[in-house]
N, C-alpha and C positions, 0 to 999 in steps of 0.2 A: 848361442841361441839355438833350442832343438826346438825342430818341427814338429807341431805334433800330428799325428796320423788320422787321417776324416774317418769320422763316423759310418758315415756312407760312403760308396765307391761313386763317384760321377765320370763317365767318360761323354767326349764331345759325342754330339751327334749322331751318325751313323754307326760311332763304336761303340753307342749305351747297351746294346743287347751284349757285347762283351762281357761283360761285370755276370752276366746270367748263363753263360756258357764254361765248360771243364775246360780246362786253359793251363798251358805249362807258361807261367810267365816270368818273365826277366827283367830289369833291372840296367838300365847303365845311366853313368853316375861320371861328371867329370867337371874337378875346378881347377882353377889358377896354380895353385900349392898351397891350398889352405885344407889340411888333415882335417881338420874339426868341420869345414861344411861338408866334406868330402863325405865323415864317417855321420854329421847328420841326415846328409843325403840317402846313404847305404840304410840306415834306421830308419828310414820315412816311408825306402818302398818296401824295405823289410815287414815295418808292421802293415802297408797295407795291403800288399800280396796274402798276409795272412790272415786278417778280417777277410777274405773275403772264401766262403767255404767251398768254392766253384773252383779256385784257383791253384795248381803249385807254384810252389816256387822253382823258376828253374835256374835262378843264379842270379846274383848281384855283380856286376863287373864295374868297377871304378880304375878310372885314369886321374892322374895327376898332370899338372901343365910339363913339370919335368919328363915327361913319357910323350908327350905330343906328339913328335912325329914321329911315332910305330905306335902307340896306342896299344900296348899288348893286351888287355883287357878289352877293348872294343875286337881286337883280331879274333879274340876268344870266344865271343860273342857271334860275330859270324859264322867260323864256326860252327859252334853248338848249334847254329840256325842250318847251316848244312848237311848237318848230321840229322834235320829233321825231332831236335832236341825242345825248341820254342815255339809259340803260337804267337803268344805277342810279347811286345815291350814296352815298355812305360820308359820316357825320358824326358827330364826337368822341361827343357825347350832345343828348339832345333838347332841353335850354336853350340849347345852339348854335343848333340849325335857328330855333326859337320860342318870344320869351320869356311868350308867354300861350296860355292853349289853346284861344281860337277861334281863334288862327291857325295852331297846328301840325294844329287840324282844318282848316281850310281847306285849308293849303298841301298836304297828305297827301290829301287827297280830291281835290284838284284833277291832282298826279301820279300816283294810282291811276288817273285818268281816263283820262290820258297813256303808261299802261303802263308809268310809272317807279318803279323799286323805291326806298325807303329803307332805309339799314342805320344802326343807332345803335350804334355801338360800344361806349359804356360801360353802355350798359343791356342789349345782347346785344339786340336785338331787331329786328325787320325788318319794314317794313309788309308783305310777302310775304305774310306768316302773317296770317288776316284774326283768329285768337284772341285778335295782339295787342293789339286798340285796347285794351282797357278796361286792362291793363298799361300802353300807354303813355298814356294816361290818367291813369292813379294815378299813375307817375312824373313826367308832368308838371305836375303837381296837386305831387307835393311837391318838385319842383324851383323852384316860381313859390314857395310857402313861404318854402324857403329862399333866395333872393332877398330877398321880399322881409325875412327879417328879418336878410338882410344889409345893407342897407339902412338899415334903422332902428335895429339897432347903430350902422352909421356916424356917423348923425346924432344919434342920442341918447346917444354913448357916444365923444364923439372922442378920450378919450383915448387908446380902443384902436388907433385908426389916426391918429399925429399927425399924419403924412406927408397925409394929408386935412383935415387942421382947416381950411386955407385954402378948400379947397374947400365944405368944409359950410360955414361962415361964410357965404360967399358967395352959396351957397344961401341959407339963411337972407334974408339983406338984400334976396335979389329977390323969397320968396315975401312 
């Protein structure tokens, strides 16, 4: 399935005058182990970084689940935002950026620092707007939820996903 790339650039609220400001912008990009949404992801904000004639691009960084914890492409990303490299980012939704919330408070307060915007796309929200925390807060309070009782269906419920029994098994036998 590829995305296709909107016509128009829409950002939530307080970050719509984004889209109309010189912007070095970035990209991060992160799934399960699935290369194909991974690389339709990399194509989505690839063409819409470049519809937009205000914007650069200043890098696509994608992670895989196998890279999860060090995330070299997200490290990369910071980074470049230290280096005074990015203005904003654009990221699918906020269990992308961080999958617990002292670290999406962290890494959010550390680019506030830095003067670098976040946009979450599927939740419509922007750290721009200082209203948002306590929204992205709750969202990600029930993104880590549902995690984790995706999670725990897995393991306690392999039927549902057989294509995992190997895996949960295996689990299993090392804890």
């Amino acid at each position: 399935m590829t995305e296709t790339v909107p016509k128009t650039i829409t950002l939530p609220g307080a970050a719509a005058w984004l889209a109309q400001q010189k912007l070095r912008v970035a990209a991060y990009c992160r799934t399960a182990d699935d290369e194909t949404a991974l690389e339709a992801q990399q194509s989505y904000y690839a063409g819409m970084i470049a519809t937009n004639p205000n914007w650069t691009l200043a890098g696509i960084f994608a992670d895989t689940g196998s890279q999860r914890a060090k995330r070299p492409e997200f490290q990369k990303l910071l980074r470049k935002c230290r280096q005074q490299k990015v203005d904003l980012i654009l990221v699918r939704s906020a269990s992308r950026f961080c999958r617990n919330l002292a670290n999406l408070w962290k890494n959010l307060k550390t680019l506030r620092e830095l003067g670098v915007t976040v946009v979450f796309e599927t939740e419509n929200i922007s750290s721009a707007n200082p209203d948002s925390d306590t929204l992205q807060m709750l969202l990600h309070i029930f993104a880590e939820s549902e995690c984790r009782n995706i999670t725990r269906n897995s393991i306690h419920k392999p039927h549902i996903w057989p294509a995992n029994q190997k895996t949960i098994q295996e689990r299993r036998k090392r804890a």
